[in-house]
LUMGUMAR-262909 format. One record per residue (C-alpha): residue number from 1; x, y negated, z. Coordinates in steps of 0.1 Angstrom, whole numbers. Example, Ala and Ser with C-alpha at 12.3 -4.5 7.8 and 13.67 -1.06 7.14 Angstrom:
<pts>
PT   num       x       y       z
PT     1     123      45      78
PT     2     137      11      71
</pts>
This chain:
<pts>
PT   num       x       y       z
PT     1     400     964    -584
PT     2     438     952    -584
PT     3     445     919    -575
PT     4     481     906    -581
PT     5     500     880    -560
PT     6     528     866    -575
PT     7     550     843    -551
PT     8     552     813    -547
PT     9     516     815    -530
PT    10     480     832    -544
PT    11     480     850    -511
PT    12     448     825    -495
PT    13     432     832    -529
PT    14     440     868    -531
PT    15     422     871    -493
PT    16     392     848    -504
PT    17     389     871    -535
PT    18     388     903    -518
PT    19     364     889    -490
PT    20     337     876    -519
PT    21     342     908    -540
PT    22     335     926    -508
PT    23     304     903    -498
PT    24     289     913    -530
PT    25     287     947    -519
PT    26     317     963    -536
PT    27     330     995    -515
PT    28     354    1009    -538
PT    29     391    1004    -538
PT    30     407     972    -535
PT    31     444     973    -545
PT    32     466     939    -537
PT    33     499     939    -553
PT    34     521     914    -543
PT    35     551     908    -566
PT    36     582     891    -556
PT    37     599     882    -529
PT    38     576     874    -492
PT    39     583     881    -458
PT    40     566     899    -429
PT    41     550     925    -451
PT    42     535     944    -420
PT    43     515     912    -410
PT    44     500     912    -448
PT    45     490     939    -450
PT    46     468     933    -419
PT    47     455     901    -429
PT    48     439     917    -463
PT    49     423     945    -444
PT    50     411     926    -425
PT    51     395     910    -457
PT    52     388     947    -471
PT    53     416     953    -493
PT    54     421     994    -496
PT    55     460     990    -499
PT    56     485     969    -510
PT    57     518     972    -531
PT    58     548     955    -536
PT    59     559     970    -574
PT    60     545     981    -599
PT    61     553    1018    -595
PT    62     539    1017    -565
PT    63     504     995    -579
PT    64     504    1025    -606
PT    65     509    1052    -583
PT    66     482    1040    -560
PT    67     454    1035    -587
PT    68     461    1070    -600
PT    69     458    1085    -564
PT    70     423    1065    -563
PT    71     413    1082    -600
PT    72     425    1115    -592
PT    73     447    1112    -624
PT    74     469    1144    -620
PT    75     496    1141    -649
PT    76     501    1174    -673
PT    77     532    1191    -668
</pts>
């Protein structure tokens, strides 16, 4: 699951999202990506584990990178 967090705000929804989909008895990955500009990342991060988010990103390189580390996708070189 990816939820994305565009400023300004979405960050109380993107917590209550990732507590219900958790609730519902979803244990695989939960990836929030936040996109924009927000401060304090560090305490973010915290606040949606605390929630159960897996991970969270702040591009979309990263939010791309992350999902094909949880797929296994190895690209053919």
């Amino acid at each position: 699951v990816v939820i994305s967090v565009l400023p300004k705000g979405g960050f109380a929804q993107a917590r209550y999202l990732c507590k219900s989909i958790r609730r519902e008895g979803y244990d695989g990955a939960i990836v929030v990506a936040c996109y924009g500009k927000f401060k304090s990342f560090d305490r973010l991060f915290v606040k949606f584990r605390e929630v159960g988010a897996t991970s969270m990103t702040t591009s979309y390189l990263q939010t791309k990178s992350k999902i094909e580390s949880f797929i296994g996708f190895r690209p053919i070189r």
